[in-house]
C-alpha positions as CSV (number, residue, x, y, z in Angstrom):
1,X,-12.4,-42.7,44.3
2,X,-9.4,-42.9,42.6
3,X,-6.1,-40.5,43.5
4,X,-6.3,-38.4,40.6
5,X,-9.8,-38.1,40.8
6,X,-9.9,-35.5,43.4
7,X,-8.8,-31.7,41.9
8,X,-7.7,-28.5,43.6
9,X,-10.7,-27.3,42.8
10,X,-13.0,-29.6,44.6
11,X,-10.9,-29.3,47.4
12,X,-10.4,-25.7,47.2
13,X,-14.4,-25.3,47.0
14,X,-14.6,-27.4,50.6
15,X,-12.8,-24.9,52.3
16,X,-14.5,-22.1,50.6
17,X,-17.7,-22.6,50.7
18,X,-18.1,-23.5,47.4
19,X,-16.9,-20.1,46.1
20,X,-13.9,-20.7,44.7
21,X,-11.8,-17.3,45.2
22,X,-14.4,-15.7,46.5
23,X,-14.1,-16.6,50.2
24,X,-11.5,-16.1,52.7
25,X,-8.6,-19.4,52.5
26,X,-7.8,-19.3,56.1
27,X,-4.3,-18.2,56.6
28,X,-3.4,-18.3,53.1
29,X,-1.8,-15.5,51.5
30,X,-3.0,-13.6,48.5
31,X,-0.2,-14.3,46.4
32,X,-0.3,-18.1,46.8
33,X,-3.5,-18.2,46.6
34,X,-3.8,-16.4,43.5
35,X,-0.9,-19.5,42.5
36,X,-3.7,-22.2,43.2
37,X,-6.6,-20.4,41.9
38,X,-4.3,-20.8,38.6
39,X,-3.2,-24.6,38.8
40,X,-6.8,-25.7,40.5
41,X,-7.2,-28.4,38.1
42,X,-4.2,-30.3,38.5
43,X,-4.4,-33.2,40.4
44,X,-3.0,-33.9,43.8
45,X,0.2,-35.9,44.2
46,X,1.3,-37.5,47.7
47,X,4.7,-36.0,47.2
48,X,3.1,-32.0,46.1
49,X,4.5,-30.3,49.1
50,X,3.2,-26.9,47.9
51,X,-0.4,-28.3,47.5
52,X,-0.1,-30.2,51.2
53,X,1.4,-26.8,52.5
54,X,-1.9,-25.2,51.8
55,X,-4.0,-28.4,52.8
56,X,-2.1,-27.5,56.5
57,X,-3.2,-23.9,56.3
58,X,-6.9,-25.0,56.7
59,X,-5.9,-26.4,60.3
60,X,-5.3,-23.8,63.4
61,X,-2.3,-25.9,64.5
62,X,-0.2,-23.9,66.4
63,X,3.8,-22.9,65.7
64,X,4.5,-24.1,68.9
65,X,4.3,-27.3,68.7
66,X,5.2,-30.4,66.2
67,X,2.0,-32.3,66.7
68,X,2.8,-36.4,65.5
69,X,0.1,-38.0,67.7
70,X,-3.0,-38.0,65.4
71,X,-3.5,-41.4,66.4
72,X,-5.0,-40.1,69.9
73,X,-6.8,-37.6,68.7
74,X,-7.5,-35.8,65.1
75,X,-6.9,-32.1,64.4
76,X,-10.3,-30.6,62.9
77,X,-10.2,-28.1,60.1
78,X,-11.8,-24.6,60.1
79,X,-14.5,-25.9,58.2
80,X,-15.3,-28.5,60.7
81,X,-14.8,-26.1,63.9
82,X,-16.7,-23.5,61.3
83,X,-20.0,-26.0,60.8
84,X,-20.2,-26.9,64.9
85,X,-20.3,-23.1,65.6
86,X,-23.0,-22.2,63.1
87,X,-24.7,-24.8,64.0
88,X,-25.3,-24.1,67.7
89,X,-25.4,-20.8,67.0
90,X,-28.8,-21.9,64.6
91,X,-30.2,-24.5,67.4
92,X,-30.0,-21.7,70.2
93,X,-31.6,-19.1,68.0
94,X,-34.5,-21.0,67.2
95,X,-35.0,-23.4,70.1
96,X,-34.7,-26.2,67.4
97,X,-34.5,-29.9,68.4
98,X,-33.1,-33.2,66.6
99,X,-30.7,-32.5,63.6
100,X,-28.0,-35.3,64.7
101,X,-29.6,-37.9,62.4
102,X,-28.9,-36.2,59.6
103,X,-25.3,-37.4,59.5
104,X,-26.2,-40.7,59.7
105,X,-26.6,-41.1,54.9
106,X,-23.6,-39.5,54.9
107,X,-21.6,-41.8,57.7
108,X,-23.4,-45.2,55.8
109,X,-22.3,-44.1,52.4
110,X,-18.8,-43.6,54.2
111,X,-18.4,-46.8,55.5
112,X,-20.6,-48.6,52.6
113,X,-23.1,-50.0,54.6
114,X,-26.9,-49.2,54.8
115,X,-28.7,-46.2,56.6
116,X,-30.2,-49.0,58.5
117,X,-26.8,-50.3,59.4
118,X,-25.2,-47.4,61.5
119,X,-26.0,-46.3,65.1
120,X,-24.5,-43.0,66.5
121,X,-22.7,-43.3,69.6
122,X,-20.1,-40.8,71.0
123,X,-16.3,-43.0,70.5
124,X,-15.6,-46.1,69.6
125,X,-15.9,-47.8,73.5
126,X,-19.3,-46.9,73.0
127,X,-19.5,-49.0,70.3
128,X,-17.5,-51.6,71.0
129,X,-19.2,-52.2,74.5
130,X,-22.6,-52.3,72.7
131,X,-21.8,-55.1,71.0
132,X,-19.7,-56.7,74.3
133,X,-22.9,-56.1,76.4
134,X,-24.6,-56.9,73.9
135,X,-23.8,-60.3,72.2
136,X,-25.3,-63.7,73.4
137,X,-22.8,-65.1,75.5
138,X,-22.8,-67.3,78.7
139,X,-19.8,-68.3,81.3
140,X,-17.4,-70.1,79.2
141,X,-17.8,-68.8,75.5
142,X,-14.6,-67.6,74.5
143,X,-13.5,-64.3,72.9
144,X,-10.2,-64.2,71.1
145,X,-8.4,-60.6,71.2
146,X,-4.5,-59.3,70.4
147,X,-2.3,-58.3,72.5
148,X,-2.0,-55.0,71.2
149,X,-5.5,-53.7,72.4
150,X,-6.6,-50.3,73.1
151,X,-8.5,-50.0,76.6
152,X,-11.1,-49.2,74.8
153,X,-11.5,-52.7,73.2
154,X,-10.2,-54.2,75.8
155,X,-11.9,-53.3,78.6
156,X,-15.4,-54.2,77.6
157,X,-14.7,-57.7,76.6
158,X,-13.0,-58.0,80.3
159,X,-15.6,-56.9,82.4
160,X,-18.4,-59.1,80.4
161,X,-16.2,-61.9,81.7
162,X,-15.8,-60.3,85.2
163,X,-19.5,-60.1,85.1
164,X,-20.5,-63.1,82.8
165,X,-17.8,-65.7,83.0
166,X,-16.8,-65.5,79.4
167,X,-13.0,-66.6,78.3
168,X,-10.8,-64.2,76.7
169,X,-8.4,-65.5,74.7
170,X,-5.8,-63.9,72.8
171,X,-2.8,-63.9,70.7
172,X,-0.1,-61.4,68.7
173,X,-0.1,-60.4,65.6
174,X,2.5,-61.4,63.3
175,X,4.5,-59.5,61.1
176,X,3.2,-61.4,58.1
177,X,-0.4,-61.3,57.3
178,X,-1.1,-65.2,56.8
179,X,1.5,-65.8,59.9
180,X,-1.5,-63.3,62.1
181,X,-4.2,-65.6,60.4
182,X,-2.9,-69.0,61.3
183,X,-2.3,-67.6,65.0
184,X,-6.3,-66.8,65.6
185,X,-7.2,-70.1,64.1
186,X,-4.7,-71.8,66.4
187,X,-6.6,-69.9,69.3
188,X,-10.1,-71.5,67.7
189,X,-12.3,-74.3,69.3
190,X,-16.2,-75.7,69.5
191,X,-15.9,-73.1,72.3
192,X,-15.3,-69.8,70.6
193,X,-18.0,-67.4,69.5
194,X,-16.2,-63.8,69.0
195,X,-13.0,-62.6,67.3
196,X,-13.0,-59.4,68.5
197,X,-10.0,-57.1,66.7
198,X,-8.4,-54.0,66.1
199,X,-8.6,-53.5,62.0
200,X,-5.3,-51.4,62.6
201,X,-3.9,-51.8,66.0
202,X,-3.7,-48.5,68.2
203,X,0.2,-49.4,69.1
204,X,2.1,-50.0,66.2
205,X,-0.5,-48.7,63.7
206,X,-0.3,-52.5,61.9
207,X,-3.3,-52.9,59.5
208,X,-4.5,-56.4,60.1
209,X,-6.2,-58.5,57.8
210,X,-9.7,-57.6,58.3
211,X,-11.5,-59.2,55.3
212,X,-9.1,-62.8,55.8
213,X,-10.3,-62.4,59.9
214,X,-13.6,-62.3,58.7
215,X,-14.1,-64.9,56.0
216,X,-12.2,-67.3,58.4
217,X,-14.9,-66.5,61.5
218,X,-17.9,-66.6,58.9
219,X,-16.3,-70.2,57.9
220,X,-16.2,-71.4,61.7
221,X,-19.6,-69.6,62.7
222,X,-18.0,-67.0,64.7
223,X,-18.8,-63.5,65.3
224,X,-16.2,-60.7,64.0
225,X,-16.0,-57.3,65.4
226,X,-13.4,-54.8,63.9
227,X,-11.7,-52.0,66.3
228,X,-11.8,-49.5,63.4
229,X,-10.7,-46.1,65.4
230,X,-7.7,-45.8,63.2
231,X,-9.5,-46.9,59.4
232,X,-11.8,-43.7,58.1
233,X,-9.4,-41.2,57.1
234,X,-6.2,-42.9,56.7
235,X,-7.7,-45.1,54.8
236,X,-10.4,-46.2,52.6
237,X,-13.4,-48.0,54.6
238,X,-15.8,-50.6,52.9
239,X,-17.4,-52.9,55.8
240,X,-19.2,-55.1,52.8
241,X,-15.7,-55.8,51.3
242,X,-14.2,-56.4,54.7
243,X,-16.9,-58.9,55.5
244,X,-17.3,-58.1,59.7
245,X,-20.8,-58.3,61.3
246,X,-19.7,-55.6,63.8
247,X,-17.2,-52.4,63.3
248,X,-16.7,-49.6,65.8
249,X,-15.2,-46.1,64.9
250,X,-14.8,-42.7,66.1
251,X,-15.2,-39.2,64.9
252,X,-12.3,-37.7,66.4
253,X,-8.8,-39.4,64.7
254,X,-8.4,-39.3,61.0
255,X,-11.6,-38.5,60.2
256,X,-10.6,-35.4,61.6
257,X,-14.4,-34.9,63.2
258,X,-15.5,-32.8,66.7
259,X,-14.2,-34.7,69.9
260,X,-17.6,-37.1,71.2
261,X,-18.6,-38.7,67.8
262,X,-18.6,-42.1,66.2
263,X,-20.4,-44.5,64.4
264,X,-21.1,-48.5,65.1
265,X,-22.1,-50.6,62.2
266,X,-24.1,-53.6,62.9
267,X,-24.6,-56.2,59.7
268,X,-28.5,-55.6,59.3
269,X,-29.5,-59.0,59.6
270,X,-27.6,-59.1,63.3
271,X,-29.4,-56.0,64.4
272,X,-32.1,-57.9,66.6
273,X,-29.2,-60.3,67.8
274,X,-28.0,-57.8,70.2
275,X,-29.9,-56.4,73.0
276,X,-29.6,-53.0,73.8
277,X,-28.8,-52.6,77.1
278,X,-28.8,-48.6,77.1
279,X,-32.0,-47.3,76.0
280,X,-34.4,-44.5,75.3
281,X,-36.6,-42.3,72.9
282,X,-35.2,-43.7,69.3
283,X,-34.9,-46.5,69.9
284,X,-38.4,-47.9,69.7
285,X,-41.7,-48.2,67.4
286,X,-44.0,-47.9,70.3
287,X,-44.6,-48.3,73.9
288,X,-47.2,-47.5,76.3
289,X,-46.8,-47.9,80.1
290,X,-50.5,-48.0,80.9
291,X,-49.9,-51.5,79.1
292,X,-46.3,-52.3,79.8
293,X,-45.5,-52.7,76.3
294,X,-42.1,-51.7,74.5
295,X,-41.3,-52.4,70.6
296,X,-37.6,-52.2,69.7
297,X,-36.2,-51.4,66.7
298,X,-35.2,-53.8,64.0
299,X,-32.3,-52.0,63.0
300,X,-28.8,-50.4,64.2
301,X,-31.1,-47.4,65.1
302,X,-32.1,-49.4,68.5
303,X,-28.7,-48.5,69.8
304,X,-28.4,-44.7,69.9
305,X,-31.2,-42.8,71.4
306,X,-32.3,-39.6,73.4
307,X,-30.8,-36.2,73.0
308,X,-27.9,-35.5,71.4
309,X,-25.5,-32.5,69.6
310,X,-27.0,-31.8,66.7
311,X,-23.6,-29.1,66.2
312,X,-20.8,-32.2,67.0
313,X,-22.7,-34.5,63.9
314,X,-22.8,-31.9,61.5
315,X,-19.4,-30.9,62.4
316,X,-18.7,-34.5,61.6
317,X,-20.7,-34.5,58.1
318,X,-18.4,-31.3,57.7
319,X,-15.5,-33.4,58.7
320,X,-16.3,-36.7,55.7
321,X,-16.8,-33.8,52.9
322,X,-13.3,-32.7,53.9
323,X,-11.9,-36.0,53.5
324,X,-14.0,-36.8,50.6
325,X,-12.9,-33.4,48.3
326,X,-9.6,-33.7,49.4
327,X,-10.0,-37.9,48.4
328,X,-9.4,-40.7,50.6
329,X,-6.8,-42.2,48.3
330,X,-4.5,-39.1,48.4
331,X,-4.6,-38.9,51.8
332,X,-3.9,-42.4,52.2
333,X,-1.1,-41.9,49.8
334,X,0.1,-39.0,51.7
335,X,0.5,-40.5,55.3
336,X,2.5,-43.2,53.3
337,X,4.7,-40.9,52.1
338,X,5.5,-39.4,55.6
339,X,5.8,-43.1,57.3
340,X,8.2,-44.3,55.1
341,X,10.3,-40.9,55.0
342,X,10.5,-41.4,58.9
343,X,11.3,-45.3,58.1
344,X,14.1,-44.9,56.0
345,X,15.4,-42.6,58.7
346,X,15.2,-44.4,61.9
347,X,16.7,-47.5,59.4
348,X,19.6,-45.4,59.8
349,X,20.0,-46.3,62.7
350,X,20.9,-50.1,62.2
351,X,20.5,-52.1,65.5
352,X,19.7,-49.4,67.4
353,X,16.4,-49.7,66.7
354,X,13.4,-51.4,66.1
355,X,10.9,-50.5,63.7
356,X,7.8,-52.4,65.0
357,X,4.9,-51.7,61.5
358,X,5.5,-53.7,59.5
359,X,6.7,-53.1,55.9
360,X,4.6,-55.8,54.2
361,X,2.3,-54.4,51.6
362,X,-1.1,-53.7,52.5
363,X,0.2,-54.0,56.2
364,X,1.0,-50.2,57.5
365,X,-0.9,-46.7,56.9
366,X,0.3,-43.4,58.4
367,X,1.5,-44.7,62.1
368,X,5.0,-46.1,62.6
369,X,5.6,-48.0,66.4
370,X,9.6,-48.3,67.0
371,X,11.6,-48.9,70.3
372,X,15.2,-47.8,70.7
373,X,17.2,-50.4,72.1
374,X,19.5,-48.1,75.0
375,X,16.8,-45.3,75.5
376,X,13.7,-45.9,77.8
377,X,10.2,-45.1,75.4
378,X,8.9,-43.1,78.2
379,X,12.1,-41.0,78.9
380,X,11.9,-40.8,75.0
381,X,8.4,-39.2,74.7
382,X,9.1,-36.9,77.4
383,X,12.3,-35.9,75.7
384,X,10.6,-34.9,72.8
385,X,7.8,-33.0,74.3
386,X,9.4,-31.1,77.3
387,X,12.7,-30.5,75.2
388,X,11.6,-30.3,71.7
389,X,7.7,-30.1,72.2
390,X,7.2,-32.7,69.6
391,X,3.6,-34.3,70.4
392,X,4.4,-38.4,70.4
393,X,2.7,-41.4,72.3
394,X,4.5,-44.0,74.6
395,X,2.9,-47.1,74.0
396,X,3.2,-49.1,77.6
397,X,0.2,-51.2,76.3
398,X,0.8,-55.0,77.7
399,X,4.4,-54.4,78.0
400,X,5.3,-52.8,74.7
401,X,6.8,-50.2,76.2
402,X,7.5,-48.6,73.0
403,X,7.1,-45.0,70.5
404,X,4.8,-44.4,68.3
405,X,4.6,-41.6,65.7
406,X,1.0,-41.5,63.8
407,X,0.9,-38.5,60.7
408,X,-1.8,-37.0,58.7
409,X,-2.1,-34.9,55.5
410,X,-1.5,-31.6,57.8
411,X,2.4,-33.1,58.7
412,X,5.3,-32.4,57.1
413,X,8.4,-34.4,55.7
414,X,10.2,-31.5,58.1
415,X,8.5,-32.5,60.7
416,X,9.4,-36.2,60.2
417,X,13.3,-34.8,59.6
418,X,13.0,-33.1,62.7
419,X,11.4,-36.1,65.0
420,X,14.5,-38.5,63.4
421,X,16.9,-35.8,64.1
422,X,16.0,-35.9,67.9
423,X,15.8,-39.7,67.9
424,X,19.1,-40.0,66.4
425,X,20.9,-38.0,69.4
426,X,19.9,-40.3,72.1
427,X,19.6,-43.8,70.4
């Protein structure tokens, strides 16, 4: 989908209904709304504040706070928090069971893989630790990971060694793209069998070279698993293109989806490679205990089974046809937009400063990671909360010990003024 391919219209009929005009725009007044009734079939620009004004109407964000932290958790539209209601609402007034799976087209055609390639889990750790569990590995075999790690990829990796006696192995990433590459193949011997990633790191909001990662493990026979918690939403998300055999996201960050939802990919032909460890109804084709027999699925589907909320996946089918109508690419375009604004600010600041994202194309989304040089990041973040309440994250990750500012199509270029305004007085 290209940027202009996405109209006021379509986006306008997402948060309507489908009734353009003729439902309530949530918090959107008459007048204005008459304005975009008008000028639906304009396209959207990155830089149309009046059209991304309305977009931040369709959010219950309150006046009292700046929120800048959409990197730890998403803000879900009306139409979102609108589908989960009706949606319990319809389960307990009919005693109806199942529903979840029918998410799962809609999350495959999302990330471009098949319906057979995506298991439901509840975060990305869930994901992440099915294929750390998971995965063929004995003492010794080594994983290579960054050092900009979220716990959530992390952890799992560490307590298969704890448990298993595998390696872990890591390196960090480099400013430059082919500088990052020529680091993990440094880290590579007869030994290694994962490279095991963030596609855009957690801390700094670098985008790493996903589809380069993953030629160079498919040339050297070695697994690749993308951290993709930060990808759907701020950016476009193609798993073939990238090339990974595994990639883990979430529900809840820009995909701006209900808290406790997520998807794991697994490349179809690696499905039976990894053994389930957590298991139930769905993920079988038959068992009978008289006989002691169990048949596990062939397919990604042997990873998520038993009950689960049928309201929190069709909040998150809600949450990709938000995303979709108001098109990838412009939101991609937008959070751009707002990262360098706040860029070019904090530049101001000459040494002062340290902008860790790096500027490189193709290299940084809607996050920027900085440190001051005379002001402590934690004293920083509290600062801006408790003083200001502007919503940040400290990054104290392996020693970072940094700020990081993550924006999405509901933020504001005043809101990035007002964040470098409060920066500026203590740096």
């Amino acid at each position: 989908m290209t940027p202009l391919a996405v109209s006021r219209r379509g986006f306008i009929r997402t948060v309507t209904g489908g009734a353009v005009g003729g439902a309530v725009l949530y918090a959107f007044p008459e007048d204005a709304r008459a304005k975009y009734i008008l000028a639906l079939d304009q396209s959207v620009d990155g830089e149309d504040e009046a059209f991304w004004k309305f977009v931040r109407t369709q959010f219950p964000l309150s006046r009292d706070v700046t929120y800048l932290n959409n990197g730890t958790m998403g803000v879900s539209p009306f139409v979102v928090i609108d589908a989960v209601r009706a949606e319990l609402e319809d389960v307990d007034s009919h005693g109806r069971y199942g529903g979840w799976e029918d998410v799962r087209p809609k999350l495959a055609a999302l990330a471009g893989a098949s319906v057979e390639e995506i298991s439901l889990t509840h975060n990305v750790t869930e994901g992440i630790c099915v294929v750390a569990a998971g995965l063929p590995l004995k003492r010794g075999d080594e994983v290579i990971l960054t050092d900009h790690e979220h716990a959530g990829n992390a952890i799992p990796w560490l307590a298969r060694a704890r448990r298993d006696g595998i390696v872990i192995r890591y390196f960090s990433p480099a400013r430059q793209a082919a500088v990052t590459l020529e680091r993990i193949e440094a880290l590579i011997n007869s030994r290694t069998r994962v490279i095991a990633v963030p596609h855009i790191t957690c801390t700094t909001g670098q985008v790493l070279p996903g589809r380069e990662i993953s030629r160079l493990g498919r040339e050297k026979g070695i697994w690749v698993m993308l951290d993709a918690a930060h990808t759907p939403g701020m950016m476009p998300l193609d798993v073939k293109a990238l090339g990974c055999d595994f990639l883990a996201t979430c529900g809840h960050k820009w995909l701006l989806g209900p808290k406790g939802t997520g998807f794991l990919y697994v490349r179809r032909e690696l499905a039976e490679l990894l053994e389930p460890h957590w298991v139930g109804g769905g993920v079988d084709t038959g068992w009978d205990v008289r006989k002691g027999t169990l048949t596990l699925r062939t397919d990604a589907h042997r990873f998520d089974f038993a009950t689960q909320s049928s309201a929190l996946y069709v909040g998150l089918g809600a949450a990709v046809d938000f995303i979709h109508n108001l098109g990838q690419e412009n939101v991609t375009r937008r959070g751009r937009v707002l990262a360098n604004r706040l860029r070019v600010r904090l530049a101001e600041l000459g040494d002062r400063v340290e902008i860790l994202t790096p500027s490189e194309e193709g290299g940084y989304g809607s996050v920027l990671g900085f440190r001051l040089k005379n002001y402590p990041f934690d004293k920083l973040q509290q600062l801006l909360y408790e003083k200001h309440h502007i919503v940040t994250r400290a990054v104290p990750e392996n020693g970072l010990n940094s700020n990081r500012i993550s924006m999405h199509c509901y933020n504001t270029p005043a809101e990035v003024d007002l964040v470098a305004d409060v920066i500026r007085t203590v740096a």
